[in-house]
C-alpha positions in Angstrom: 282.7 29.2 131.6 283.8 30.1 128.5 283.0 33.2 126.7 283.7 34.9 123.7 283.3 38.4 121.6 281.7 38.8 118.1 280.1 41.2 115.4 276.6 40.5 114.7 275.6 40.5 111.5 272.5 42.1 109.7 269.4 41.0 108.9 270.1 39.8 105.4 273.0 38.3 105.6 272.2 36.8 108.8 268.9 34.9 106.7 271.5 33.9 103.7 273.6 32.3 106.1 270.9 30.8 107.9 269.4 29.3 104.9 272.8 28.0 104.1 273.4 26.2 107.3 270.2 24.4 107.4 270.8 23.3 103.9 274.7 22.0 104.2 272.8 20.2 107.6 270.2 18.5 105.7 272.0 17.4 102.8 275.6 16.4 104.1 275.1 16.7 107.9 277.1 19.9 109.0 275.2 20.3 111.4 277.5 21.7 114.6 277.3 25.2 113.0 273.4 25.8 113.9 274.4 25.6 117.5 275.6 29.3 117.3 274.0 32.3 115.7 276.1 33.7 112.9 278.9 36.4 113.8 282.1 37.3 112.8 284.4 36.6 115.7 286.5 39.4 117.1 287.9 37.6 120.7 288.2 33.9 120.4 286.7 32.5 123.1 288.3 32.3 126.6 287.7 30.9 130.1 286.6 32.9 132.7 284.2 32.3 136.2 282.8 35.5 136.0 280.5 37.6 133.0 280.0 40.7 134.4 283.2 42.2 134.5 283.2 41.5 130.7 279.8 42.9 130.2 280.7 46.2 131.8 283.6 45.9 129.4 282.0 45.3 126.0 279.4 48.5 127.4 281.7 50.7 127.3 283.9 49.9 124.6 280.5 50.0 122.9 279.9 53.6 123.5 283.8 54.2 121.8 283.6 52.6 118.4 281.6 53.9 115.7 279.5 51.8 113.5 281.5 50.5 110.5 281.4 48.6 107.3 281.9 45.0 106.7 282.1 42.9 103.2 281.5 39.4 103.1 282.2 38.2 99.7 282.6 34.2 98.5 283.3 31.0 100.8 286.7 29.7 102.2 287.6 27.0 104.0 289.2 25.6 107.2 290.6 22.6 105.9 288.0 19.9 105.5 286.5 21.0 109.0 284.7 24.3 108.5 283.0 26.3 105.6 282.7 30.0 105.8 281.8 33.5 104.4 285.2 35.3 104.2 285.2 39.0 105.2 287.2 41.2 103.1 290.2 43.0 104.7 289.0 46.0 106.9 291.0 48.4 108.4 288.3 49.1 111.2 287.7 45.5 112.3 291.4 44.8 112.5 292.0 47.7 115.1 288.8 46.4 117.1 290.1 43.5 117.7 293.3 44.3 118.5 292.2 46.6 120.7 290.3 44.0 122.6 293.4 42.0 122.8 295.5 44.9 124.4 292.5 45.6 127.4 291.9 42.0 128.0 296.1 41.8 128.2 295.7 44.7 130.6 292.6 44.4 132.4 292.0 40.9 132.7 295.5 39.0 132.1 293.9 37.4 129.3 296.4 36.2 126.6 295.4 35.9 122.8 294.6 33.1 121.0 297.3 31.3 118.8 294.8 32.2 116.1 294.6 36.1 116.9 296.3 39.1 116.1 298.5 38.8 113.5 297.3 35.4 112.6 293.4 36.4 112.5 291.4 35.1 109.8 288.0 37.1 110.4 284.8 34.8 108.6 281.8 33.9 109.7 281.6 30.0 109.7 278.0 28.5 108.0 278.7 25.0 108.7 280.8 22.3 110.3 280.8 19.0 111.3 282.5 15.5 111.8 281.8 14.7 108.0 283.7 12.3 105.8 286.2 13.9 103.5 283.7 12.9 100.6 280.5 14.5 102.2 282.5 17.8 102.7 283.7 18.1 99.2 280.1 17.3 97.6 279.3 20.3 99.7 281.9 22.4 98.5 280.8 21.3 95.0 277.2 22.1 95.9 278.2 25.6 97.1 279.4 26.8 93.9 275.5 27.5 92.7 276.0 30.3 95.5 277.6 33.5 95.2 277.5 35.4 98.7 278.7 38.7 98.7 277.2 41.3 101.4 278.3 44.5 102.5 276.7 45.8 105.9 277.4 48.5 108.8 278.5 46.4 112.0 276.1 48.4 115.1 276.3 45.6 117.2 278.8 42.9 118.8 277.5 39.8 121.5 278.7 38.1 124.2 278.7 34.4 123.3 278.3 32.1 126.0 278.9 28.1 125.9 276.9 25.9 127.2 278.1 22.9 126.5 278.5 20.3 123.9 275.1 19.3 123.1 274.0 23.2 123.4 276.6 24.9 122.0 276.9 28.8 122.1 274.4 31.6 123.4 274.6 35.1 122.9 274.3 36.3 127.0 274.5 39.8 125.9 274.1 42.6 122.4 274.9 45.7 122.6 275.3 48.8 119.8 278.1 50.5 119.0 276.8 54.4 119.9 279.7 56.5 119.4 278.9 58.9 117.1 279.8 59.6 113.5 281.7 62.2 112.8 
């Protein structure tokens, strides 16, 4: 299975993104993106045969971190592949994640992705697909009616879960960051 670590986001910006998505499906058929709910990634997913070990994990990191905020501001892009809301540098979800890269080093003998650590680009992706070069442009051009910019406090990061191809990703498990403020 493969399985993977993310930041939930809030209400509101979870809608805007929402909205977004179903809108960039309908009109120019970036569709793949509605197969997932939207996150920011901190752990790129990774294979494993077992869950629970990594449940028990994200628990009790969970009851370590404070909650912390995140900015979202404007759209980037992967190449013409993938479409997202870029987060703004942040000190707090930097040393999350690569804190999560040293205990799955340690505890689990899980190596990075070629895309992690020093190379992270933390987003949250609103849509991709197997689109022609001209659809993906007309929806970059359609975009720029938009102007995202959200600032939330991260409580919670998932478990996502893939099921497949035709499924795509589930979140097997939420939990809240409870350490306190101080």
């Amino acid at each position: 299975m493969d399985i993977g670590f993310a930041i939930l986001l809030e209400d509101e910006c979870y809608n805007y993104s929402r909205k977004l998505e179903l809108k960039l499906c309908e009109k120019f058929g970036l569709c793949w993106g509605l197969k997932q709910s939207p996150h920011i990634t901190i752990k790129a997913p990774f294979e494993t045969d077992k869950l629970g070990p990594f449940v028990k994990y994200l628990k009790s990191l969970a009851k370590e971190i404070s909650p912390f905020e995140i900015e979202l501001e404007g759209f980037n892009y992967f190449g013409n592949k993938v479409i997202f809301l870029d987060v703004k540098r942040n000190k707090q979800l930097k040393e999350l994640h690569f804190r999560i890269l040293r205990d799955l080093q340690s505890k689990f003998s899980i190596n990075p992705h070629e895309l992690e650590g020093k190379h992270v680009k933390f987003h949250s992706s609103i849509a991709t697909g197997d689109v022609t070069e001209e659809k993906f442009r007309k929806a970059k051009q359609y975009l720029k009616k938009y102007h995202p910019n959200f600032k939330f406090t991260a409580k919670t990061m998932g478990i996502f879960y893939y099921l497949g191809e035709d499924a795509g990703w589930i979140i097997v498990r939420r939990t809240k960051f409870n350490r306190d403020r101080k």
